[in-house]
N, C-alpha and C positions, 0 to 999 in steps of 0.2 A: 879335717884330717881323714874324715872316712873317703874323702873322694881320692885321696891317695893313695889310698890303701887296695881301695877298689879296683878290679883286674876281671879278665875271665872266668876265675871259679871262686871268685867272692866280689860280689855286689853291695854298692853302698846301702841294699835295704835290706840285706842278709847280716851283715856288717852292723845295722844300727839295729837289726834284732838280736843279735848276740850278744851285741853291750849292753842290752836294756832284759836279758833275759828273757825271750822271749822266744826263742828257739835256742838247741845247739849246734855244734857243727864238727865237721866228722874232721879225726885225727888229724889227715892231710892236709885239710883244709884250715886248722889251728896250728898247722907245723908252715906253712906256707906264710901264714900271717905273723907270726912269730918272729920268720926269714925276711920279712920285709919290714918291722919293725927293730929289726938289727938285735934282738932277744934270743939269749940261749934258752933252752926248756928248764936248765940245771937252772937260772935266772931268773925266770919266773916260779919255780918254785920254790 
């Protein structure tokens, strides 16, 4: 799934450090992935 997700300003190995906690990632970059997982913000939280 990561490789789907994966695009120009998230990489599948920026993507499998974020699900394993091992970095974070900035607003946009959590608003974008959000957008492509078809997730409201109100939804996720």
């Amino acid at each position: 799934m990561l490789k789907e997700l994966a695009d120009d300003h998230l990489s599948v190995s920026l993507l499998y450090q974020f699900e394993n906690n091992k970095t974070t990632i900035s607003c946009e970059r959590f608003h974008l992935l959000l957008e492509k997982l078809e997730v409201s913000y109100e939804e996720f939280f």
